[in-house]
N, C-alpha and C positions, 0 to 999 in steps of 0.2 A: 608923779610917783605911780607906780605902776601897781594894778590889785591883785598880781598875781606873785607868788613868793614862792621859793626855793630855800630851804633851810639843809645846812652843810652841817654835821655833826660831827667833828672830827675832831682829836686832841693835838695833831700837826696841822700845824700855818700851812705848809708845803700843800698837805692834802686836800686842805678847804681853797687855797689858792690855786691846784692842779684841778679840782672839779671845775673850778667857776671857770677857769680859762675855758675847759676842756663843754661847758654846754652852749648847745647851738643859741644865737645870738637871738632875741626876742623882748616882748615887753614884758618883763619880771624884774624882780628884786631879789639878790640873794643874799640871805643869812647866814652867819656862822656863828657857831657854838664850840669853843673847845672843851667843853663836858656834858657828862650825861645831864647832869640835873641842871645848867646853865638853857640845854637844847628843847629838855620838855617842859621848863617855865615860857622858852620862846615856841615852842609847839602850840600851847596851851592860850598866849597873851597872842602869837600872830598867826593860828590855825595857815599854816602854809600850804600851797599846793599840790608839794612834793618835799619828800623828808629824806635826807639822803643822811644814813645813819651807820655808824662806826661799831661795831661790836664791842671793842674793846675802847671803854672809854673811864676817866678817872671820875671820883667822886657817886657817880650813878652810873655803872656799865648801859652798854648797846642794846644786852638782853632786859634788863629793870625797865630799861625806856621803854622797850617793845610791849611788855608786860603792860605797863601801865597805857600806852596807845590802845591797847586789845581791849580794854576796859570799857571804854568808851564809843559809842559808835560814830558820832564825825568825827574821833579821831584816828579810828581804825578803817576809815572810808579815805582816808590820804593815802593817796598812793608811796610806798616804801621801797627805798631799795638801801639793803643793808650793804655794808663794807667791810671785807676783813683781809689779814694778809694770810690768817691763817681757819682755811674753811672748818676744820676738822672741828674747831671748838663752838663756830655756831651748830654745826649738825649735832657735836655733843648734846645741845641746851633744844634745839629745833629740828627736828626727824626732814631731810627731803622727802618729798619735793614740797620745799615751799609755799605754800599754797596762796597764802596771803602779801606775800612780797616779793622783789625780784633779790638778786644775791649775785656781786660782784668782788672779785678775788682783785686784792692790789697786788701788782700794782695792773694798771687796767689803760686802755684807750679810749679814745674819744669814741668811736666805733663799739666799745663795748661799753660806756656809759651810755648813750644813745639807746641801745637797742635791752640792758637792763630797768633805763626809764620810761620804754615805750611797756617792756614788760609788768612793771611796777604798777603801769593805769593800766592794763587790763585786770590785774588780779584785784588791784581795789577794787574794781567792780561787783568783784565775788561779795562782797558788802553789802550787798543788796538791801532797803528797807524791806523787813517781810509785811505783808501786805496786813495782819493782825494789827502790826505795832502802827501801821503807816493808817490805817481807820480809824483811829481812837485816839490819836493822839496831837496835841495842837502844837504851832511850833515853839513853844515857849516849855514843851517838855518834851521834847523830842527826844533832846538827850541824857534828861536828868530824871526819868521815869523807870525807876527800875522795878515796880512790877509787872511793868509790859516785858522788859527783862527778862524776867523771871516766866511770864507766863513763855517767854521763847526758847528759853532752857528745858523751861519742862515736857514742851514740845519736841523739843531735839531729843529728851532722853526717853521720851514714847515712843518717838520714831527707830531711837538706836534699840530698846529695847524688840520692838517688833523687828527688825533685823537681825537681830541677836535669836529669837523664837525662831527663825525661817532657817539663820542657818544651821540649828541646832537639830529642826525635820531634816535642811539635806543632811548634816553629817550623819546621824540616826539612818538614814535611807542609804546612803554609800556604802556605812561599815554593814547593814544586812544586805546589800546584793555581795560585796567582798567576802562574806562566813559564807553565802550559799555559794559562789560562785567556788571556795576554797571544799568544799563539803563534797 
């Protein structure tokens, strides 16, 4: 049995049995889920190494799943590539460019599953442990430590705030060269 797994989240047989045809041949095991909450109890019990995820899915939609992936950090470290037939309703719920996942329109080729799942492990990377949480912590709370968490939130909202201060000087400095220049 092989330790590396592929999990298919899709509420058509057709679709979970057109992925598996359609991935290059290796040593893996692939899963399938025909629902949301069926796919993140097997996210969750067989941490996979790629999550190929349906948007619209019964019981727990594609975006709930996603939601709840984002939560966690080994499981927002799996590389994603979501599926839909119809783009416009992930961009509803998820602004591009995607930044965390790849995004494949069905119906799709072998050729563009390949190069969405080559896309999928680069962006997982963006994952990164930041180096605070990755000091302090053992691995027995690596994932389950949520005031390192929090200490990284509050981080990111120091940082957006000092962002937010910078571009509020340039805009301040644009609109007085624009009065003088209009003067």
């Amino acid at each position: 049995m092989s330790s590396h797994k592929i999990l298919v989240i899709d509420d058509s047989k057709v679709i979970r049995m057109h992925v598996k045809d359609m991935l290059p041949t290796g040593n893996f095991d692939v899963l399938e889920a025909k629902d949301g909450l069926e796919g993140y109890n097997l996210i969750r019990s067989e941490q996979p190494n790629l999550i190929m995820l349906d948007f619209l899915l019964p019981k727990m939609s594609g975006w709930e799943v996603y939601q709840e992936i984002q939560k966690e950090y080994h499981f927002k470290s799996i590389p994603l590539v979501m599926m839909s037939g119809r783009k416009e309703e992930v961009v509803e719920k998820i602004p591009e460019p995607f930044e965390y996942f790849a995004f494949i329109e069905k119906p799709f080729d072998q050729n563009q599953l390949v190069e969405a799942i080559k896309e999928a492990m680069t962006k997982a990377k963006k994952h990164t442990k930041p180096y605070a949480m990755a000091a302090y912590s053992t691995p027995e709370s690596d994932y389950d430590d949520s005031s390192s968490e929090l200490q990284i939130l509050k981080a990111k909202v120091t940082q957006l705030e000092t962002e937010m201060a910078q571009m509020k000087k340039q805009m301040s400095q644009l609109v007085a060269f624009i009065k003088k220049k209009l003067m």
